[in-house]
Every structure is written in structure tokens, then in C-alpha cells.
BALUM-767397 format. One record per residue (C-alpha): residue number from 1; residue in three letters; x, y, z. Coordinates in steps of 0.2 Angstrom, whole numbers. Last residue first. Layout:
BEGIN
<atom resi="NUM" resn="ALA" x="X" y="Y" z="Z"/>
...
This chain:
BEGIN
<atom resi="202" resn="UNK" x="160" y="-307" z="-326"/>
<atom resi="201" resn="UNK" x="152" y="-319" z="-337"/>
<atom resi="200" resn="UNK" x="151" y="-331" z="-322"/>
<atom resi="199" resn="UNK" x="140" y="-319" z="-312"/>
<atom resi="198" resn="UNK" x="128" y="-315" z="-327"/>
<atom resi="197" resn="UNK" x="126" y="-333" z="-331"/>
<atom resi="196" resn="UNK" x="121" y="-338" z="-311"/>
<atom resi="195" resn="UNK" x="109" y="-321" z="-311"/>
<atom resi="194" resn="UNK" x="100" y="-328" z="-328"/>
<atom resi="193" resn="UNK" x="96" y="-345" z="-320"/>
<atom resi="192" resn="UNK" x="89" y="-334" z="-304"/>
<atom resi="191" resn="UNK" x="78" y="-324" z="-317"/>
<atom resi="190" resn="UNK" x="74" y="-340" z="-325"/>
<atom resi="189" resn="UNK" x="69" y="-350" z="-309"/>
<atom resi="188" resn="UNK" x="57" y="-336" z="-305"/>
<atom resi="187" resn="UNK" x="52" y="-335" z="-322"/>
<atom resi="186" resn="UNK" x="43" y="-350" z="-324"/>
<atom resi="185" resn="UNK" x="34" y="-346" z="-340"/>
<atom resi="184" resn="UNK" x="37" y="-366" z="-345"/>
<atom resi="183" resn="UNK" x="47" y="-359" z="-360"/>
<atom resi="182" resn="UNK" x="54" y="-344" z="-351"/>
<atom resi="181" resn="UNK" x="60" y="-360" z="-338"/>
<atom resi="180" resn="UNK" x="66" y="-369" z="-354"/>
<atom resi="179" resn="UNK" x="79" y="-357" z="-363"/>
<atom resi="178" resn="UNK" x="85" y="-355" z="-345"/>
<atom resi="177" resn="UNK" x="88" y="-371" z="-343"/>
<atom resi="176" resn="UNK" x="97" y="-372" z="-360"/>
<atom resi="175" resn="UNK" x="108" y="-358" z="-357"/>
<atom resi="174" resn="UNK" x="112" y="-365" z="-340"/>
<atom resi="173" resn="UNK" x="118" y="-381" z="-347"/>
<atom resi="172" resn="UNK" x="128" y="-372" z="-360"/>
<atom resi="171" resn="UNK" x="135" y="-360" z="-343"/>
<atom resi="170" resn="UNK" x="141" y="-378" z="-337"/>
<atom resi="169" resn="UNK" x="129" y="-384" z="-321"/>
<atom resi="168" resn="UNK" x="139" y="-387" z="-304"/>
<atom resi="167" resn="UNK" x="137" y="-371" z="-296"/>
<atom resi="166" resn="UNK" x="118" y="-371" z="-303"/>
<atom resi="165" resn="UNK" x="111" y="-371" z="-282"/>
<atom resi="164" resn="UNK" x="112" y="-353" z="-279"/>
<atom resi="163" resn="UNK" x="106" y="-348" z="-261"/>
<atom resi="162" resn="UNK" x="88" y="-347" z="-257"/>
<atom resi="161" resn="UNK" x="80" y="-331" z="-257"/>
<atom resi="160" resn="UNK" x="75" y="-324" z="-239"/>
<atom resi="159" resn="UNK" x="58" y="-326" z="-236"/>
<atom resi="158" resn="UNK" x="44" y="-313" z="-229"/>
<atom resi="157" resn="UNK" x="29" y="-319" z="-225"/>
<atom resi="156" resn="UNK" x="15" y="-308" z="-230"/>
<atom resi="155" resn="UNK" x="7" y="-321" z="-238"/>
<atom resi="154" resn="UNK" x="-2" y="-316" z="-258"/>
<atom resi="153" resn="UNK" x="-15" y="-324" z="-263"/>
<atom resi="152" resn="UNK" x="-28" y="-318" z="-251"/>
<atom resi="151" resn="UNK" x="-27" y="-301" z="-255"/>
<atom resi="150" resn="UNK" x="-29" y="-304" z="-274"/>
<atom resi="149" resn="UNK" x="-20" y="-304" z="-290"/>
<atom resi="148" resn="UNK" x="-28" y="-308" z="-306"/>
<atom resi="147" resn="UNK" x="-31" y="-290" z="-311"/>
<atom resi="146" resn="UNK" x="-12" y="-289" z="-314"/>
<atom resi="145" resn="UNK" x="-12" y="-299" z="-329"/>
<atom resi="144" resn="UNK" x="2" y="-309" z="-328"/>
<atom resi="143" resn="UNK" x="-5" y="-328" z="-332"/>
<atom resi="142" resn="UNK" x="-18" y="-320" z="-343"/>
<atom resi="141" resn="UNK" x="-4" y="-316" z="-353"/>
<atom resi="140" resn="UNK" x="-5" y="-333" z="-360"/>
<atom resi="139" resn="UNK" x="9" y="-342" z="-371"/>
<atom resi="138" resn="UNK" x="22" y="-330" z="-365"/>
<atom resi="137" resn="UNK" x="37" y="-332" z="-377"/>
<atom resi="136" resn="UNK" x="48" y="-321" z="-362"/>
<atom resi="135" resn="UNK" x="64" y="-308" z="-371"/>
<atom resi="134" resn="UNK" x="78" y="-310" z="-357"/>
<atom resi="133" resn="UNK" x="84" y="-294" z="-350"/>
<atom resi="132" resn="UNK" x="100" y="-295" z="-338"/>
<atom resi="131" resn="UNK" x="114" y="-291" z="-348"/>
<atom resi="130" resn="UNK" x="109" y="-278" z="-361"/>
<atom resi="129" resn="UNK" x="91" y="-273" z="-351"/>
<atom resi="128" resn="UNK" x="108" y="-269" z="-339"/>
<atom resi="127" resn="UNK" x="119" y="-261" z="-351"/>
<atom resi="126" resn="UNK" x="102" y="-250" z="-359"/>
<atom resi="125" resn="UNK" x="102" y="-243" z="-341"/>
<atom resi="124" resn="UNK" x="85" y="-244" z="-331"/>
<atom resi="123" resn="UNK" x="69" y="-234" z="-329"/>
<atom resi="122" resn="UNK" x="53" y="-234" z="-319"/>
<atom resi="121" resn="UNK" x="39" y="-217" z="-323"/>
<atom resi="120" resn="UNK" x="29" y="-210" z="-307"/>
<atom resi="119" resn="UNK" x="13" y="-215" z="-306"/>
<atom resi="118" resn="UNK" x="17" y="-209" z="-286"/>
<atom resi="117" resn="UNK" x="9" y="-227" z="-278"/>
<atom resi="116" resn="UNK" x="16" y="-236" z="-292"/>
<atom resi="115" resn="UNK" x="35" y="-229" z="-291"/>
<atom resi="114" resn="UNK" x="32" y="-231" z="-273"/>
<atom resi="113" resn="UNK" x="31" y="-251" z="-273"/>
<atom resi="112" resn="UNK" x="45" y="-250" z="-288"/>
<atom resi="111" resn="UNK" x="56" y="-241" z="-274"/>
<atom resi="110" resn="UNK" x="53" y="-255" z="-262"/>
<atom resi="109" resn="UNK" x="57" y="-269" z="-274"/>
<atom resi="108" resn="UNK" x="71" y="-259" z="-281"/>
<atom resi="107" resn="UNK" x="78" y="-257" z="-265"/>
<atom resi="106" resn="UNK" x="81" y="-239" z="-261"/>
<atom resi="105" resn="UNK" x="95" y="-224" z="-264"/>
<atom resi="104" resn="UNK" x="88" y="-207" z="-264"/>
<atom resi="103" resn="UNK" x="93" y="-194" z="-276"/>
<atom resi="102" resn="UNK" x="86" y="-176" z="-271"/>
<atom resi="101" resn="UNK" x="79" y="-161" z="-281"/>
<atom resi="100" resn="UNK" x="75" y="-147" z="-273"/>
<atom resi="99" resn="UNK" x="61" y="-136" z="-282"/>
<atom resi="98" resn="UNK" x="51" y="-136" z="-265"/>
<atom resi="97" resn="UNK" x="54" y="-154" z="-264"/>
<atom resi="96" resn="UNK" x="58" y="-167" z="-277"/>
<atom resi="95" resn="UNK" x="60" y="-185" z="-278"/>
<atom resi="94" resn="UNK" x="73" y="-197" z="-288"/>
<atom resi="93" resn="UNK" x="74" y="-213" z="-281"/>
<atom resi="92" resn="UNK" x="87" y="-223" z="-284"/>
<atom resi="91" resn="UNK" x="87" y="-242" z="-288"/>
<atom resi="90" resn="UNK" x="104" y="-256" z="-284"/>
<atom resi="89" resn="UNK" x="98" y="-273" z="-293"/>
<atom resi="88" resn="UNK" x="106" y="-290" z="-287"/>
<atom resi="87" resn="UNK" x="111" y="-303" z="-293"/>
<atom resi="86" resn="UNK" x="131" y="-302" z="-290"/>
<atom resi="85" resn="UNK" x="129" y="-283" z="-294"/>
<atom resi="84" resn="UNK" x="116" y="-274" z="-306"/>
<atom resi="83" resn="UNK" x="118" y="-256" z="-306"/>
<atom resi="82" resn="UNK" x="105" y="-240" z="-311"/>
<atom resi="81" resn="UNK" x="87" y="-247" z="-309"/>
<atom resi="80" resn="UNK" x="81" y="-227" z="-311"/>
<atom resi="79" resn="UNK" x="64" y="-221" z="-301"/>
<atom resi="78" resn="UNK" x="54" y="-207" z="-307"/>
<atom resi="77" resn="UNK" x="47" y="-191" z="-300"/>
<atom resi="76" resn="UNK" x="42" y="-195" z="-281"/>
<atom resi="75" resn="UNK" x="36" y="-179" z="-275"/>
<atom resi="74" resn="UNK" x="38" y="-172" z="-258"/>
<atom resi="73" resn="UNK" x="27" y="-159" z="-253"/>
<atom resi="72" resn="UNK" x="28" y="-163" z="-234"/>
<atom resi="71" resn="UNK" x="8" y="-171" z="-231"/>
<atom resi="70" resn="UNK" x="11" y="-180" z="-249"/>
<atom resi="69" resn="UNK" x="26" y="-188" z="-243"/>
<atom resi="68" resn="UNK" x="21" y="-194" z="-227"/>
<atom resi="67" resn="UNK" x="5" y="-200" z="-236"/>
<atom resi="66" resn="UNK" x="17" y="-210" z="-248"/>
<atom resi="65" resn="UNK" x="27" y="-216" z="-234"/>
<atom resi="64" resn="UNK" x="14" y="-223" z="-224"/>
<atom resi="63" resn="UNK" x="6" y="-231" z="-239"/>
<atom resi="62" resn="UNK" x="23" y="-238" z="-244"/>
<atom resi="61" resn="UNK" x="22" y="-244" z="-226"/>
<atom resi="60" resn="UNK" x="6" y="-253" z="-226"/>
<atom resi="59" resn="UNK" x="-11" y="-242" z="-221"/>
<atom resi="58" resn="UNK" x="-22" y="-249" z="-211"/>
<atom resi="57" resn="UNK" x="-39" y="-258" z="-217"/>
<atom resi="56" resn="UNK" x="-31" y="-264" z="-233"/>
<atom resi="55" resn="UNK" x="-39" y="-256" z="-249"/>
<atom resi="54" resn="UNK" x="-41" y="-264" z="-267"/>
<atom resi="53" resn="UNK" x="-51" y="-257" z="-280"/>
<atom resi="52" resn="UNK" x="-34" y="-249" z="-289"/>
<atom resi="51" resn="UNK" x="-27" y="-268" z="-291"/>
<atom resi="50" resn="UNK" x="-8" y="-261" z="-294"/>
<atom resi="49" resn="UNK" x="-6" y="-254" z="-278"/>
<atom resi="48" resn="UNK" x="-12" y="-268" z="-270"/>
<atom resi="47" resn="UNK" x="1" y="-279" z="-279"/>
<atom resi="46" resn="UNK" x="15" y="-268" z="-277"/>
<atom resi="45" resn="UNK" x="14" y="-271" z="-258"/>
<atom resi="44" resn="UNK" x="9" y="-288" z="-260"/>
<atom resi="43" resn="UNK" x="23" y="-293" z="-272"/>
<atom resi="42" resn="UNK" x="34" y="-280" z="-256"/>
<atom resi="41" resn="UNK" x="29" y="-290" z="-243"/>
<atom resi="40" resn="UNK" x="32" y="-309" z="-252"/>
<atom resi="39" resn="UNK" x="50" y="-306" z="-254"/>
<atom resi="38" resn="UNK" x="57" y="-300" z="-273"/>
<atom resi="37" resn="UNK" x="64" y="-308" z="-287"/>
<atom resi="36" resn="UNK" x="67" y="-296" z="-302"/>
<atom resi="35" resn="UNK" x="63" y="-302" z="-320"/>
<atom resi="34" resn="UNK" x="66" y="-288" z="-333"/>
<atom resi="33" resn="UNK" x="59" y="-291" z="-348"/>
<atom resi="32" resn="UNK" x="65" y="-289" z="-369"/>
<atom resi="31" resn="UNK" x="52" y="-287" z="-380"/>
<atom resi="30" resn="UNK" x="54" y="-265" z="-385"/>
<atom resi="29" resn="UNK" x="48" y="-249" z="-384"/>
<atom resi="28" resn="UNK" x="42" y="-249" z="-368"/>
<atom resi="27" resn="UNK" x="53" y="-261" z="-359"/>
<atom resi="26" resn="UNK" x="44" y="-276" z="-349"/>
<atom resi="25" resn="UNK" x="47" y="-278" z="-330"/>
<atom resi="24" resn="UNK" x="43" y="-294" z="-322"/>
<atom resi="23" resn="UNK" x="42" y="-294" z="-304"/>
<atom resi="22" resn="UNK" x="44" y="-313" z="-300"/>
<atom resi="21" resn="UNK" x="40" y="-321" z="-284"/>
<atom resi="20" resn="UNK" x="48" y="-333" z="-270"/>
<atom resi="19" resn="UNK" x="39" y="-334" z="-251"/>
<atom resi="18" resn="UNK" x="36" y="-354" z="-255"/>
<atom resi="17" resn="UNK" x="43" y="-360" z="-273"/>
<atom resi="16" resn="UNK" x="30" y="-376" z="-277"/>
<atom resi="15" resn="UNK" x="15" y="-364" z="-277"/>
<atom resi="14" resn="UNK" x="24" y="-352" z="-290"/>
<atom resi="13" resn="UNK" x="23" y="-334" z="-293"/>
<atom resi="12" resn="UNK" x="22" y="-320" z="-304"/>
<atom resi="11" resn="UNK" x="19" y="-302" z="-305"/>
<atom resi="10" resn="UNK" x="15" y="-291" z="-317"/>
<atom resi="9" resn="UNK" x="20" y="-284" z="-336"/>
<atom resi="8" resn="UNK" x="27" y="-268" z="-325"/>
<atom resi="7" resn="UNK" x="33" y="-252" z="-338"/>
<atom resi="6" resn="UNK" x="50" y="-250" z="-340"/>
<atom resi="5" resn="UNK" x="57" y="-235" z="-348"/>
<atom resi="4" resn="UNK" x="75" y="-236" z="-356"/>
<atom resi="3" resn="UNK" x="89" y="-225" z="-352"/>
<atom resi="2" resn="UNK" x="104" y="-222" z="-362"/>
<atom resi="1" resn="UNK" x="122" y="-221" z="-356"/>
């Protein structure tokens, strides 16, 4: 199976869904994205690794970890979103030490946090982009620019996504509602609209 680079678009969230954001991942050569709901830790975590200027006053984990990892000679070479499962996205980790090469099994959030602190490159399957990608008509870019992301923005409260509540909406109901979530640019309801579909095409 081929592999197709992703590069991260940004970041997006909604006042009305508390704790819930949208890491939306855009393939290289290409318009389909990648929406990936993550907690609130790890949207800050990539978010001050994004915004270059920022510096938090104690390192966070993936800081912790990437100084670990610098202090040890272990490099962070790419990361590879390699199974999507009721929803859910499985990552790896490939690092290397002393000409060793290891493969690491991580959250994508998590490994997507280290991916920006190591510049190292973020890929997926083509059957997943396949199945999971949706192509956004984003009216204003300004709305995912990276540079719009503060400290303050961002709570470190960490929420557990809320269950499904599509179980009694046909999959042309859901094709529509997704159609108008990547209308309204909420794409935190579409990636979760998207995850219903992909579940019942099973």
C-alpha cells in the first residue's frame, strides 16, 4: 500500500463543543483532509509546538520526551497513521538509535505532538485518506491558520469524547449532514459524522 504525506492544515474548535477539537491534516499532493478529534492537552501540546515564539515556563511531556530523546540519540524519523478502527486512528513511531531502527506504537495525537517537535514528516495509507478523508470548501483559511492559536485559548482540561448520537439517522441523512458540517467548517461534527458512515460501511 502506498503512502501519502500529510502536512497539518491546523487546528480547530468550537465554543458550543467544550474539551472537543479538530486536528485537521491535509495531504501534500492533493485536497482531501484528515480530521482527527483529539483532547484538549494534546491541541495545546501541538499548538505550542506549532506557534515557534511560544514557550511554557516548564516543559510539557512531549517537551520531556523530546529532551529525553535528544539527551539519548534518539531520533524521531516519521510518523505513519497506519489503521483506522471503529473511529479511531492507530500511529507508530518510527525512531532510530545508533543506526537501530525501532517502531513505536503511540496515539496519533500524541505522536503528531512529537512529529512537530522532531520536524519529522506524518503519513497515512492511501485506504485510509480513501475511507476517511473528506475534501473541506474552506471559505476562510484564516479560521485554521496556526498563527491564530494562543496559550490562553486552549484549556488543559482533558475530555473524553462523547458517545455517537447519529444511531438513528440513515447513512443519506448522514451524507447530508456531513455535506453541511464541511459547509459550516465545523469539522469537529464532520469527523465524528464521518466515523458513524465509516462504522456502518463495514
Amino acid at each position: 500500500m502506498s503512502l501519502v504525506r500529510l502536512n497539518i492544515k491546523g487546528i480547530s474548535y468550537s465554543q458550543t463543543q467544550s474539551g472537543a477539537y479538530a486536528l485537521v491534516l491535509s495531504e501534500e499532493d492533493g485536497e482531501r483532509t484528515l480530521p482527527i478529534i483529539i483532547g484538549a492537552f494534546e491541541a495545546q501540546s501541538i499548538a505550542i509546538a506549532l506557534e515557534k515564539e511560544i514557550k511554557p515556563p516548564r516543559p510539557l511531556t512531549h517537551d520531556l520526551f523530546k529532551s529525553f530523546a535528544d539527551r539519548f540519540n534518539i531520533i524521531v524519523k516519521q510518523v505513519i497513521i497506519h489503521k483506522l478502527v471503529d473511529g479511531v486512528f492507530y500511529s507508530s513511531l518510527i525512531c532510530e538509535c545508533d543506526k537501530i531502527e525501532e517502531i513505536i506504537d503511540a496515539r496519533t495525537s500524541d505522536a503528531i505532538a512529537l512529529a512537530t517537535r522532531f520536524n519529522a514528516p506524518i503519513f497515512t495509507f492511501e485506504n485510509i485518506l480513501d475511507k476517511a478523508g473528506i475534501i473541506l470548501k474552506i471559505k476562510d483559511e484564516s479560521k485554521l491558520a496556526k498563527s491564530k492559536f494562543k496559550m490562553e485559548d486552549l484549556v488543559a482540561d482533558v475530555v473524553e469524547e462523547t458517545a455517537s448520537t447519529f444511531s438513528n439517522e440513515s447513512l443519506k441523512e448522514l451524507n447530508e449532514q456531513l455535506e453541511q458540517a464541511v459547509n459550516n467548517e465545523d469539522y469537529e461534527l464532520a469527523a465524528r459524522i464521518r466515523d458513524e458512515i465509516s462504522k456502518r460501511d463495514k
